[in-house]
GUNUMI-248517 format. One record per residue (C-alpha): residue in one letter; x, z, y. Coordinates in steps of 0.5 Angstrom, whole numbers, plus 500, padded with zeros to 3 digits. Each point is the difference from the previous one (the first is absolute). Layout:
BEGIN
+------+------+-----+-------+
| code | east |  up | north |
+------+------+-----+-------+
|    A |    X |   Z |     Y |
...
+------+------+-----+-------+
This chain:
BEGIN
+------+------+-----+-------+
| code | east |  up | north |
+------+------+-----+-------+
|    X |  487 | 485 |   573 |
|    X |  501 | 498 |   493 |
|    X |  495 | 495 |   497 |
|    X |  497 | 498 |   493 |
|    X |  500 | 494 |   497 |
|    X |  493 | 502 |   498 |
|    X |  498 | 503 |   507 |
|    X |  495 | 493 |   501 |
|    X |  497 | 501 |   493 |
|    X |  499 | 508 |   501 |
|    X |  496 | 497 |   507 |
|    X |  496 | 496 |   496 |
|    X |  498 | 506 |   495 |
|    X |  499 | 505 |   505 |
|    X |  496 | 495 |   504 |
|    X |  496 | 498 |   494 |
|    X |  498 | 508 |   498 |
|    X |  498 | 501 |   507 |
|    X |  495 | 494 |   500 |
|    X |  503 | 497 |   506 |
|    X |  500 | 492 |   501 |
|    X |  507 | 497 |   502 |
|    X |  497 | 498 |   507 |
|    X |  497 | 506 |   501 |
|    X |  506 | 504 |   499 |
|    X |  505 | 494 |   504 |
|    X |  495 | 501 |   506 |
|    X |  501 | 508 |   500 |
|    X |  508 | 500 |   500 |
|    X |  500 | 494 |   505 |
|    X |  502 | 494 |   496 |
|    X |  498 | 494 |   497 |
|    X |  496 | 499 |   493 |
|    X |  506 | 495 |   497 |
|    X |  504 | 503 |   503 |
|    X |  498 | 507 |   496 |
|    X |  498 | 495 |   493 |
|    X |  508 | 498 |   501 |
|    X |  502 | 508 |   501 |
|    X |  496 | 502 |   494 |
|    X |  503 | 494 |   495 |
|    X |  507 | 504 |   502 |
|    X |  502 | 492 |   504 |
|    X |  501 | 504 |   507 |
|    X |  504 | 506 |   501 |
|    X |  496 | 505 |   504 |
|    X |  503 | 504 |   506 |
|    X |  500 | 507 |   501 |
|    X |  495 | 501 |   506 |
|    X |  495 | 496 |   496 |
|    X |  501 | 504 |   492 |
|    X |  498 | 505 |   505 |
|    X |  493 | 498 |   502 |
|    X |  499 | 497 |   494 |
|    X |  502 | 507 |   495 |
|    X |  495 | 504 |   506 |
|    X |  494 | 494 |   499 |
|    X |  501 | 501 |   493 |
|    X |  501 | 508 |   500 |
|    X |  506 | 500 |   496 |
|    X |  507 | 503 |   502 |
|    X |  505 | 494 |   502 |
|    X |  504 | 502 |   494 |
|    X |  496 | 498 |   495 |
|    X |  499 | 494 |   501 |
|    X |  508 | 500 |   501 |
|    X |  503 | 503 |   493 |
|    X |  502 | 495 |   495 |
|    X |  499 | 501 |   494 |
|    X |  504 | 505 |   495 |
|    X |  507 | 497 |   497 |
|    X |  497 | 505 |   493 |
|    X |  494 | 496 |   500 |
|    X |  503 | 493 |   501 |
|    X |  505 | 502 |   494 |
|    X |  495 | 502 |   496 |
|    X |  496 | 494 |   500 |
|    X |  506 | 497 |   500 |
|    X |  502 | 503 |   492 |
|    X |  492 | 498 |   499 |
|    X |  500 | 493 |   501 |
|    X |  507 | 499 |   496 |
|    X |  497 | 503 |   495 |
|    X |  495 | 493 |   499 |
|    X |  503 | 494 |   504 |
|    X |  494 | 497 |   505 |
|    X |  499 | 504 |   506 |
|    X |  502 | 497 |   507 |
|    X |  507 | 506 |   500 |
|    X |  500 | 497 |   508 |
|    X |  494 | 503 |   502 |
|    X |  500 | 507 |   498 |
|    X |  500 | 502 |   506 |
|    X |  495 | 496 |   502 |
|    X |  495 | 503 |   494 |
|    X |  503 | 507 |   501 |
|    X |  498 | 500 |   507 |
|    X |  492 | 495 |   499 |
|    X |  498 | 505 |   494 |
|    X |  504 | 507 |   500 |
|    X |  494 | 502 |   495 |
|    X |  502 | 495 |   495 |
|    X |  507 | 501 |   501 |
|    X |  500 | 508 |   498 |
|    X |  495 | 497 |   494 |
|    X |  506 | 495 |   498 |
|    X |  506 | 505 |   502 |
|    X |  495 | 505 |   496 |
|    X |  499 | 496 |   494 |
|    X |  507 | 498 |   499 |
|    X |  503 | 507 |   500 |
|    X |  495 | 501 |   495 |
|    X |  503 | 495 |   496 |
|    X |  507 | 502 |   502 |
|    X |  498 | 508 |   497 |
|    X |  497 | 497 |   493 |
|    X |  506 | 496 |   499 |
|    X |  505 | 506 |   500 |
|    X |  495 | 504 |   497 |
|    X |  500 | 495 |   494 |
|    X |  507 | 499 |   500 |
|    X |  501 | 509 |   499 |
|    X |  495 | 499 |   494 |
|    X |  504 | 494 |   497 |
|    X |  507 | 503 |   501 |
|    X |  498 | 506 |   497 |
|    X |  497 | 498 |   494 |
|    X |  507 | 495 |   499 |
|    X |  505 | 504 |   502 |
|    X |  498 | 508 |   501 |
|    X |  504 | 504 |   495 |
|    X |  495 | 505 |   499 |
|    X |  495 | 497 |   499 |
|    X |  502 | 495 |   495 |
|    X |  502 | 506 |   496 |
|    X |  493 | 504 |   500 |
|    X |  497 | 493 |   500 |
|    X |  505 | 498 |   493 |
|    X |  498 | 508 |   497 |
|    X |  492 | 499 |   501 |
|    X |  500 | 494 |   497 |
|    X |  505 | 501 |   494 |
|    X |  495 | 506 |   499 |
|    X |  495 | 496 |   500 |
|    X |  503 | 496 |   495 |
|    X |  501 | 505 |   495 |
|    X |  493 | 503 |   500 |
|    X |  497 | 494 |   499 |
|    X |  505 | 498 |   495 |
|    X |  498 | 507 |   496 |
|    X |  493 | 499 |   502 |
|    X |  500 | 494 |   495 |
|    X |  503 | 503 |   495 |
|    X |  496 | 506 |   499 |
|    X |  494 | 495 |   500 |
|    X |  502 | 494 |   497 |
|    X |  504 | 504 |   494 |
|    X |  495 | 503 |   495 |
|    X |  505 | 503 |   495 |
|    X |  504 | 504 |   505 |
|    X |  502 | 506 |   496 |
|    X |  497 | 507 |   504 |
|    X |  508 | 502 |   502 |
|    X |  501 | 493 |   503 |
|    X |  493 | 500 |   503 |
|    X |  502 | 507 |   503 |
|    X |  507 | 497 |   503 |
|    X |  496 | 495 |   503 |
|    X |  495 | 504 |   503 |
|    X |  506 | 504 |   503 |
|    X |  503 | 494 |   503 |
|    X |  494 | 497 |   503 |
|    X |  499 | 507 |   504 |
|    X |  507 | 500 |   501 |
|    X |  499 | 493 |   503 |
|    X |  494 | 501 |   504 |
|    X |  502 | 507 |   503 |
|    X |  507 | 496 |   503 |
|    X |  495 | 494 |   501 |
|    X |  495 | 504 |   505 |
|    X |  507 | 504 |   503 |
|    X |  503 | 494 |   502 |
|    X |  493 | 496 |   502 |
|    X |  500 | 506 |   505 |
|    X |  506 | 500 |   502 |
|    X |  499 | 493 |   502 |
|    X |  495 | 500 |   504 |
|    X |  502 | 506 |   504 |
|    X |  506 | 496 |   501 |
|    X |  496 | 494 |   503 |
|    X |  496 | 505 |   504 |
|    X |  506 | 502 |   504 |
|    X |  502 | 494 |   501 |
|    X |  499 | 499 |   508 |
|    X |  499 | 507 |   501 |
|    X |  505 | 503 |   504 |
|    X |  499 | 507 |   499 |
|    X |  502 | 500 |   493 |
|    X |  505 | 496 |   497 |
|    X |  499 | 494 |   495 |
|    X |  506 | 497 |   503 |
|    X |  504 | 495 |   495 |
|    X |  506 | 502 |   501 |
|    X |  504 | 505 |   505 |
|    X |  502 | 495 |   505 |
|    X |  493 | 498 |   500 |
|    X |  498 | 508 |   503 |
|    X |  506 | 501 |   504 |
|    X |  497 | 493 |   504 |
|    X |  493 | 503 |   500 |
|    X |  503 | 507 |   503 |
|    X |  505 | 496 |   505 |
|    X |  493 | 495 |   502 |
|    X |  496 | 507 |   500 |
|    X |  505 | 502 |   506 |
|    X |  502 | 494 |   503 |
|    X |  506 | 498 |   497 |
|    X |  503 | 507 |   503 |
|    X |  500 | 504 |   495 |
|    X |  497 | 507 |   499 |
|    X |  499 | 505 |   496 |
|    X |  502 | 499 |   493 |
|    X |  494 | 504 |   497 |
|    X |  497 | 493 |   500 |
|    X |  504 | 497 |   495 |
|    X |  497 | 503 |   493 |
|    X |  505 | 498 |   495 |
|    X |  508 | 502 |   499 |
|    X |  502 | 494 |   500 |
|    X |  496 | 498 |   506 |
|    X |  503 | 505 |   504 |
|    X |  507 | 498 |   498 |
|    X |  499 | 494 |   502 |
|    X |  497 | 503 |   506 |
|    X |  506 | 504 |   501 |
|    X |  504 | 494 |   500 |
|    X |  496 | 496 |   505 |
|    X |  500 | 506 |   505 |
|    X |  508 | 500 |   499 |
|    X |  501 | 494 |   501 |
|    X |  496 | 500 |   507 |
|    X |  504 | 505 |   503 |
|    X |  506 | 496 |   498 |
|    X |  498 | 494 |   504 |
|    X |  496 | 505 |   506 |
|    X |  508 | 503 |   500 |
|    X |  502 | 493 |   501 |
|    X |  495 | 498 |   504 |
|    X |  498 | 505 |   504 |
|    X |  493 | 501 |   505 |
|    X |  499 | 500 |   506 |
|    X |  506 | 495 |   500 |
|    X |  497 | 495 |   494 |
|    X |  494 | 499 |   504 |
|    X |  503 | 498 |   506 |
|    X |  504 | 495 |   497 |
|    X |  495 | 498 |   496 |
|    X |  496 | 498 |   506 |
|    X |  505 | 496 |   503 |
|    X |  502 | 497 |   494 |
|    X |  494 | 499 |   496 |
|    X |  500 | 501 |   492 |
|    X |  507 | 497 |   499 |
|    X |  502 | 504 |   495 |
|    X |  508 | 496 |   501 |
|    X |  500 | 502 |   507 |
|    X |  497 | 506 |   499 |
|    X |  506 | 502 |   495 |
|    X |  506 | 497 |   505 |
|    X |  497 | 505 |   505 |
|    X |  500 | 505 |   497 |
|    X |  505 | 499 |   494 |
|    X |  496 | 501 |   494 |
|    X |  499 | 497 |   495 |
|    X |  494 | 493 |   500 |
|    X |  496 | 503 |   493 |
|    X |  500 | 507 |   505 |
|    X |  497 | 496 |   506 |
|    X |  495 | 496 |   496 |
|    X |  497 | 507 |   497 |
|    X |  500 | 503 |   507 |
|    X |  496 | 494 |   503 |
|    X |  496 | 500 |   495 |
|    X |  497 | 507 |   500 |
|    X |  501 | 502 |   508 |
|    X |  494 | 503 |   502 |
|    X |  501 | 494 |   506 |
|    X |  501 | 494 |   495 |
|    X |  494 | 495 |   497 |
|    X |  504 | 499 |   494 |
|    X |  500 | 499 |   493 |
|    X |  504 | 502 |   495 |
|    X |  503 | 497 |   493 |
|    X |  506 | 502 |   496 |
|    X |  502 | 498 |   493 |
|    X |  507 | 500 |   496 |
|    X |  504 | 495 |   497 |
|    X |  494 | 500 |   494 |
|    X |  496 | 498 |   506 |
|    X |  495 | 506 |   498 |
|    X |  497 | 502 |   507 |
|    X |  503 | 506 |   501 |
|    X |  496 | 502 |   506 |
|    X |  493 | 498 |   504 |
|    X |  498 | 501 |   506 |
|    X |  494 | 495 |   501 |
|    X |  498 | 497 |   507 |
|    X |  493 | 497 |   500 |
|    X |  498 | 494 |   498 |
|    X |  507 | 500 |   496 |
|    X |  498 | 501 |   493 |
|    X |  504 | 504 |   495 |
|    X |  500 | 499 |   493 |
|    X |  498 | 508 |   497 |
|    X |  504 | 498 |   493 |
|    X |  504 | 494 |   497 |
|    X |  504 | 495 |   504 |
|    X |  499 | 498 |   506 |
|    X |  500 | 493 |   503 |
|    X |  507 | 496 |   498 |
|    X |  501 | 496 |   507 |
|    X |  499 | 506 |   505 |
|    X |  507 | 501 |   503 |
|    X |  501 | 506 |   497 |
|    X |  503 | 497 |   494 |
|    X |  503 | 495 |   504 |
|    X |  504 | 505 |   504 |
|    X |  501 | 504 |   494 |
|    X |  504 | 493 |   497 |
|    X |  504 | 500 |   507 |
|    X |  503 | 506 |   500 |
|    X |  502 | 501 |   508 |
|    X |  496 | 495 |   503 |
|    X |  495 | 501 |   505 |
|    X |  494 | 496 |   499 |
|    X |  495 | 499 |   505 |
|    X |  493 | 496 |   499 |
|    X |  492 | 498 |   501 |
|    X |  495 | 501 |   493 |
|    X |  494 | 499 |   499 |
|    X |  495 | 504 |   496 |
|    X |  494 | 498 |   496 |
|    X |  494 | 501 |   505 |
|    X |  505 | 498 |   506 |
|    X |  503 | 505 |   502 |
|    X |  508 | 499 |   503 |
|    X |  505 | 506 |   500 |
|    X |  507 | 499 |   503 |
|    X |  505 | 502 |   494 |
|    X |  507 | 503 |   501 |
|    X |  503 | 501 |   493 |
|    X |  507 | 501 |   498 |
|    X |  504 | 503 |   495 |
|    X |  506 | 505 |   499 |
|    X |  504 | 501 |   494 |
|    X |  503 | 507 |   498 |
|    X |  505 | 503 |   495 |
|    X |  499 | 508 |   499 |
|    X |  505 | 500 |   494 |
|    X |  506 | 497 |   504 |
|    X |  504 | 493 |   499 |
|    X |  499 | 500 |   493 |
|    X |  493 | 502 |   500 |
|    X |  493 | 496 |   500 |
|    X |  497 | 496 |   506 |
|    X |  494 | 503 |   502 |
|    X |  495 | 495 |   504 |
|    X |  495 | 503 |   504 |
|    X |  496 | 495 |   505 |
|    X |  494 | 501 |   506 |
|    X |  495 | 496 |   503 |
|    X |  498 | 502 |   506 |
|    X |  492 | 497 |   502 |
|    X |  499 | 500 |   507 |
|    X |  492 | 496 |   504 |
|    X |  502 | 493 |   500 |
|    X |  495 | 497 |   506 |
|    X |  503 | 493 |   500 |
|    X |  496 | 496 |   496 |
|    X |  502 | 494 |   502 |
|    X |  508 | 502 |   497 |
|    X |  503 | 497 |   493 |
|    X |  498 | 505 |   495 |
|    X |  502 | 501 |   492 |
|    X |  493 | 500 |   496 |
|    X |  501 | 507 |   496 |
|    X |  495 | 505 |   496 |
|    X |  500 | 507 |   498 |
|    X |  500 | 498 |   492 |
|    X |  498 | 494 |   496 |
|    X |  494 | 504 |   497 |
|    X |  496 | 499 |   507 |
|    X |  504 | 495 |   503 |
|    X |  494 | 493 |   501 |
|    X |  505 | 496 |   502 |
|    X |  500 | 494 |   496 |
|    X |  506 | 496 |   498 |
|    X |  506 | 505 |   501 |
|    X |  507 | 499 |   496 |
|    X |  500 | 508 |   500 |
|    X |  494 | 502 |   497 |
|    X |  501 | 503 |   493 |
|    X |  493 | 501 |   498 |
|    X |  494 | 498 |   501 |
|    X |  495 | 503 |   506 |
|    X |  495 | 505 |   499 |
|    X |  496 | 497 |   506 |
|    X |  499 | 493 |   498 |
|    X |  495 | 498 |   496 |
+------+------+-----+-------+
């Protein structure tokens, strides 16, 4: 019978609830009042005739007093403690177990942060690196500029002669009309932003990431990607799946990827495909907790597949020291390692990189890299501090870093 490292504690709890003295329940299930204290400060193990006695006396199932306390909320106060250092990491379980009241609150608390954050990040990328918006931002003030700059004429000047006058007033309404028609294109941008059901995305592979997370990366109906050059892209992506399911076919993929787990180089040897093909059929097998992030040689990130608690940048480069990058320096070269993300949370990356030449021998190389991203539960391991980009990157001195953050004060 399993026992918890808290089962003493969670005695103590329920006997307290119920109002009953340490000597009092002793006596009932037959055994001393020291001997209960010892049991109650989880200083003695508890045999399982005696559990028994002592769950009937305390009306609560054996099991509760049994179950440890969730690897997901012991994570999750982990990534909040990491975030101000102090708190007693050793003893999470401890706190967990005594006050899973005040757990719930902290875990609540530090998701909370955790959403602002990314919802922040959203905002700032898109104000620095969202094209569309730039221009409708670039058109309403330019419009604003010449109205003013007209307005001023008109006021300040008190010889305007009545055919420059009326030119004037021409392009003053000519302005103010192409300054409410951008400012209402503006603000209609904005409002659908975040809006699934209409578009307001910045670009079409944008749409076609938001379409393939609506279907859980397995791709659907093509009626919902709005764009043409989102539905091409689409179209490609779909493609490519049925090149890499062709060479790694189900049921037999994911057989072998229960056997062999998410290696994407012995997966490829298996079945004799290519290692980027492995990469993206474990990434999007319905079986698989992965993410995914591909890039070319530019380093621009060609594909997202967010796994949580890994965040992703919307626009703009991402961190320089995820192995992605490295791969995409070591063509051919596997590369297997432990990171850490801001907030605390560990992932297990596998990244490598694959040169192809589609124009033959005297033909450009053209590099495409993967990092697959995969729960990482051992915090005791070496990690690589990583980001998702330097905009909301917190931590302090880093070699890497190219801008200052926007979370520091």
């Amino acid at each position: 019978m399993p026992m918890s490292a808290l089962t003493g504690s969670r005695l103590r709890a329920r006997r307290v609830a119920l109002g009953l003295r340490q000597a009092d329940l002793a006596e009932r299930v037959g055994i001393s009042a020291s001997y209960l204290n010892l049991i109650e400060h989880n200083r003695r193990r508890i045999a399982d005739a005696l559990l028994i006695r002592l769950a009937q006396v305390l009306d609560q199932p054996v099991q509760a007093f049994q179950e440890g306390v969730g690897g997901a909320v012991l994570d999750e106060l982990r990534a909040a403690a990491a975030r101000l250092p102090g708190a007693e990491l050793e003893r999470t379980e401890d706190f967990a177990g005594r006050y899973p009241g005040w757990s719930a609150l902290v875990t609540g608390l530090h998701q909370r942060v955790v959403g602002l954050e990314r919802a922040l990040e959203e905002v700032s990328d898109r104000m620095s690196h969202d094209p569309h918006l730039s221009a409708s931002l670039h058109e309403v003030l330019s419009a604003v500029s010449s109205v003013h700059s007209t307005a001023a004429i008109l006021a300040d000047t008190d010889d305007i002669e009545p055919e420059w006058q009326k030119r004037f007033l021409v392009n003053l309404q000519s302005d103010s009309k192409r300054l409410a028609l951008g400012a209402e294109a503006l603000v209609r941008y904005l409002d659908s932003a975040g809006q699934a059901e209409e578009r307001g995305f910045a670009s079409p592979q944008e749409e076609v990431e938001a379409w393939l997370a609506s279907s859980d990366w397995q791709g659907a109906d093509l009626a919902g990607v709005a764009s043409s050059a989102g539905r091409e892209m689409a179209q490609g992506f779909l493609a490519q799946a049925q090149r890499d399911a062709a060479a790694l076919p189900d049921p037999a993929f994911g057989a072998a990827l229960a056997e062999l787990g998410p290696d994407p180089m012995r997966l490829a040897a298996r079945f004799g495909a290519e290692v980027m093909a492995a990469f993206r059929r474990i990434a999007l097998h319905p079986a698989a907790q992965a993410g995914l992030v591909c890039c070319d040689a530019s380093g621009t990130l060609t594909l997202r597949k967010p796994l949580t608690g890994f965040a992703l940048p919307r626009f703009g480069a991402a961190c320089p020291l995820w192995p992605l990058f490295t791969a995409l320096g070591r063509p051919m070269t596997p590369i297997e390692t432990v990171i850490d993300v801001a907030g605390g949370a560990r992932f297990r990356v596998l990244a490598f990189c694959q040169p192809r030449y589609p124009a033959g021998f005297r033909g450009p190389e053209l590099r495409e890299a993967a990092m697959l991203i995969l729960p990482e539960a051992d915090f005791a391991a070496e990690a690589v501090a990583v980001g998702s980009t330097c905009r909301i990157c917190q931590r302090a001195g880093c070699a890497a870093r190219r801008e200052p953050s926007i979370l520091t004060a």
